[in-house]
N, C-alpha and C positions, 0 to 999 in steps of 0.2 A: 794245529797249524804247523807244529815242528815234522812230525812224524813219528815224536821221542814221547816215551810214556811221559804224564806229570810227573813233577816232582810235589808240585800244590796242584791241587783240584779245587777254586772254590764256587761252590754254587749258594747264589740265592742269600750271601752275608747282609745281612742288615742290623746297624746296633743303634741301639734308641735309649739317651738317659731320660731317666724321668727326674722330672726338676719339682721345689717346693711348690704346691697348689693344684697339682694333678699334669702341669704342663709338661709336655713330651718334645725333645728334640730328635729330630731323625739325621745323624749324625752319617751314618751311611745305608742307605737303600737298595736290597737286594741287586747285590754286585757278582759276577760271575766271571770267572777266567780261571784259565789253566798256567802255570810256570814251567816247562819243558826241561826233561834232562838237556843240560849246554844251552843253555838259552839265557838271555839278562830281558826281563820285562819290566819297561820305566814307565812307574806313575805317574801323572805330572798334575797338572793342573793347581789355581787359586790358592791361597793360604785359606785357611778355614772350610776346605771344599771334603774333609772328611779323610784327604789322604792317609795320616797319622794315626784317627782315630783305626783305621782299619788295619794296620799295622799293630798297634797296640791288643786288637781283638784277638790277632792271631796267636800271641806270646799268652794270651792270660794275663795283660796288664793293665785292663780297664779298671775303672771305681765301681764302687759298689751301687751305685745308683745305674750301672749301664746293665742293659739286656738287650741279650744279642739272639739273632735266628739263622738258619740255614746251617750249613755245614763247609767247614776247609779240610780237604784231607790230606795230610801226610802222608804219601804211602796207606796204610789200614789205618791210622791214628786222626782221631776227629779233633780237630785243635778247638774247638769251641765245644766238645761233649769234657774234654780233658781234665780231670779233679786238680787241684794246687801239687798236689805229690808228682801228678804225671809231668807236670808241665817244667816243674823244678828240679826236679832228678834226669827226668827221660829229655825232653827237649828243648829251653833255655841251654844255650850254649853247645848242645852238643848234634842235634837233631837240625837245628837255628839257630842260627849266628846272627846278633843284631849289633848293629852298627844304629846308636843312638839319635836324636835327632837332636838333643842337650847332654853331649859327653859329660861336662863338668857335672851336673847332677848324678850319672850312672857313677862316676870313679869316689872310690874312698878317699875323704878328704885328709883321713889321717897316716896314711900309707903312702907310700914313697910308685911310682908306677913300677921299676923294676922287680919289689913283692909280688905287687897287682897281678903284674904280666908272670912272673914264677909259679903263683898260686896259682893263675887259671890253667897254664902249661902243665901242674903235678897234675889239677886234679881233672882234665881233659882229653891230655896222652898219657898220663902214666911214669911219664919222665921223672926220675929218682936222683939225686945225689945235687948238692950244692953246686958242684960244675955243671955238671950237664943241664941242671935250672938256667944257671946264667946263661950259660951259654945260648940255651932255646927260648930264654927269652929276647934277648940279643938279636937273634935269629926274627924272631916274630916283630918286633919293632922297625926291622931294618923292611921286613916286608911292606909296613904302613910308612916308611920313610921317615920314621923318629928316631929323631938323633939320639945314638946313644948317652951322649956326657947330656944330656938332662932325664936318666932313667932314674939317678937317683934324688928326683925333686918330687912335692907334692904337687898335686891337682892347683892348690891355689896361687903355684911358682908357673905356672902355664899359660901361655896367651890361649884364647880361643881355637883358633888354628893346631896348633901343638896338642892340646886335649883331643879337638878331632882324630889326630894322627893316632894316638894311642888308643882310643875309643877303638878306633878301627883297629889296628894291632889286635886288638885283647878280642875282638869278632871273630878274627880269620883263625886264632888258635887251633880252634877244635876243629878245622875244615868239614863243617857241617855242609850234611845237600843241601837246605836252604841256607841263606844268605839275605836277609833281612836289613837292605840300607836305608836311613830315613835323614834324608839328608845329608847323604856321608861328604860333600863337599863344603859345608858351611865354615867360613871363615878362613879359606885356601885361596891362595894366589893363584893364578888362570895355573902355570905349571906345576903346583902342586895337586889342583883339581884332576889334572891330566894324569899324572904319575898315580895318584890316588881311585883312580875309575881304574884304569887298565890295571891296579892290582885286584881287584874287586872283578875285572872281567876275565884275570889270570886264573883264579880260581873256579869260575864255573869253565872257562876252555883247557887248561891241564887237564879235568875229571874228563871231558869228551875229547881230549889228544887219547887218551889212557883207554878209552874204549874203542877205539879205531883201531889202535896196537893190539887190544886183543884179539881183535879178530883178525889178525894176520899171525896170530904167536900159534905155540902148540897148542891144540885145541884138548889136548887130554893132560898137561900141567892146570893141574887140579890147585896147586898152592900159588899159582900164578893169578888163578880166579879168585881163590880166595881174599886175597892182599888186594886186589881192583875193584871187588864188587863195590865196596860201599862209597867207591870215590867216579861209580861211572858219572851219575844221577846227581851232581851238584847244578842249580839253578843261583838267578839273582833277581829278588823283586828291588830294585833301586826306587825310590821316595824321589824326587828333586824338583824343585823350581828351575837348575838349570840344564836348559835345552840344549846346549852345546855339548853338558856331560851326557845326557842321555841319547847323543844324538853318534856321540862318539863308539858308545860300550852297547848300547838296546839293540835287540833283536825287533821287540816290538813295542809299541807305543800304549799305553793305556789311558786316556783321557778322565780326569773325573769332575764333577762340575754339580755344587749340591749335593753332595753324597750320592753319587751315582754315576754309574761309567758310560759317559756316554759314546766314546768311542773307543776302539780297539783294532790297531791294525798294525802292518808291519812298518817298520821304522824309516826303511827303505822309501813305502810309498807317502810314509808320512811327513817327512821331509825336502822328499823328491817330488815328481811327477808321480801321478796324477795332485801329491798334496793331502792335509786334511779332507774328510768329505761334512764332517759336521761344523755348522760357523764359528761357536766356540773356540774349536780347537783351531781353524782359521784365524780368528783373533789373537788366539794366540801367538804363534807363528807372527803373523803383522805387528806386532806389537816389540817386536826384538829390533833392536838399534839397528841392525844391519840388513834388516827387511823396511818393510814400512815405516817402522817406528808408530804407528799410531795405536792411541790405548782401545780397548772394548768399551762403549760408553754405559754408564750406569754402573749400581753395584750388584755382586749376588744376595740373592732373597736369604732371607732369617733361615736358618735349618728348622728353625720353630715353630717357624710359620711360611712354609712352603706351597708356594699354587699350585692348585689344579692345572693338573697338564703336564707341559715344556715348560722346565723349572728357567731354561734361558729365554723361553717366548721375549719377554719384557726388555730384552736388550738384543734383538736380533732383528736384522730389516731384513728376514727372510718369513717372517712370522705372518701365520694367516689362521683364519679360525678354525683348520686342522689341529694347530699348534694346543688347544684347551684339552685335547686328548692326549696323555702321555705317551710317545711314543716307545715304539719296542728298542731293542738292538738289534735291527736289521741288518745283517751282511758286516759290516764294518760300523757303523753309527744309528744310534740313536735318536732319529732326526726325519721329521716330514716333509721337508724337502734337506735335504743334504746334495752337498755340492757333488756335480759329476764325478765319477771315476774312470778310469780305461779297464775295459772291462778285463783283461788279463792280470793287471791290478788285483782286482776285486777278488775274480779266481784265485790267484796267489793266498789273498787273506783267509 
């Protein structure tokens, strides 16, 4: 959709715990999308719609009751083929940068954040000597907009907000191509939401300023490339319930709805003209204070116990006995009748 190799490839993810009595939850159902070098793609959708869990699959941070199928590729690296040693040496933190969806659980409760942030700084960059820690942790902090005179408090000296801030801090360290956010705005003031997306969207567009530069520089400064290469190809999948951040920093939109995407398009049409094409995502949209205001009626189905078909059939006045056939991801949406689009739209996605 960009034109820019992936940075994530992922086809066909599906993860299913199996629970005590043989019963199976289908937590996320063969989900498909690419994450583009320079690009921010925002999940959005329901609490409980499977966002997180797919998130978590990527890292290697499921339970042991979860089994997952298809494949996410890093670059050559299969993040769901990946043993515990790949995932914790090679790509946690440095490959993938996750920004938590419960900082206070990710940070040590018994360590002060300016350790935290020191420690991930020695052993990320490389950075040696007691100054030069502080200092780049300082650095890394002011990035997430955490205030220094509380770097030397614990996690449990933290509001909400403040933990987020450093969560994120301790992410951006290793400027990894992926970028991994799951909720990175929870518990932030609209301006701090703002300051906090556009550093999260500074780092995948520095890596694509950096690639544009090169190809105007000398093209046989060989240590020019070298120093660039690994910073063209930064990406952002961003997690969030809020559509105003997603709306701000996203290139493209990702719908998910019962563990399943069912739409996919660019941010532009999905807020603008033409609009959603699938009702869900529709509802969504209508349901924000400064549109409609009006909710979607009914609830989403069990992950447990999902129907045959259109997992939204049951709450959509667009629904007809098409709807008992699951439909595909046609074009932009997942959906037997989905609302019109302008066809130049459409082409665009």
């Amino acid at each position: 959709m960009t034109g820019r190799t992936p940075v994530l490839s992922v086809r066909g993810l599906s993860v299913r715990f199996l629970m005590p009595g043989g019963r199976g939850v289908a937590a996320v159902t063969d989900a498909h999308f690419d994450v583009a070098g320079g690009e921010c793609l925002a999940l959005i959708g329901e609490s409980g719609c499977g966002k997180s869990v797919l998130a978590s699959a990527l890292l290697g941070l499921l339970p042991g009751n979860a089994q997952t199928a298809g494949a996410a590729l890093l670059g050559d690296l299969d993040l769901l083929a990946a043993d515990e040693r790949t995932l914790a040496r090679t790509v946690r933190g440095r490959l993938v940068g996750l920004v938590p969806q419960s900082p206070a659980a990710h940070l040590t409760p018994v360590r002060t954040i300016r350790s935290q942030l020191e420690e991930t700084v020695a052993e990320l960059t490389g950075v040696r000597g007691r100054t030069a820690l502080r200092a780049a942790a300082e650095k890394a902090a002011a990035r997430a907009a955490f205030p220094a005179d509380h770097l030397d408090r614990h996690p449990h000296e933290l509001s909400g907000g403040l933990a987020q801030r450093a969560a994120t801090a301790l992410a951006l360290v290793g400027d990894a191509p992926l970028l991994l956010a799951d909720e990175p705005t929870t518990g932030l003031d609209r301006d701090l939401v703002d300051r906090t997306v556009d550093e999260l969207r500074r780092h995948v567009d520095t890596a694509h300023d950096v690639d544009k530069a090169d190809s105007a520089a000398d093209a046989d400064s060989a240590e020019n490339a070298d120093n660039t290469a690994g910073r063209r190809d930064r990406a952002l999948l961003m997690i969030t319930h809020d559509l105003a951040a997603a709306e701000r920093v996203a290139d493209r939109i990702a719908v998910m709805y019962a563990g399943g995407i069912v739409e996919l398009t660019r941010a532009a049409d999905f807020f603008g003209a033409p609009g959603p094409r699938h009702p869900y995502s529709r509802g969504l949209l209508d349901a924000l204070p400064d549109r409609a205001f009006t909710p979607i009626p009914g609830l989403p189905p069990e992950l447990g116990a999902l129907p045959g078909g259109c997992a939204f059939a049951a709450r959509c006045d667009r629904a007809s006995d098409a709807c008992a056939v699951q439909p595909p991801l046609t074009g932009t949406a997942a959906c037997h009748h989905p609302h019109a689009a302008l066809t130049e739209a459409a082409d665009r996605a």
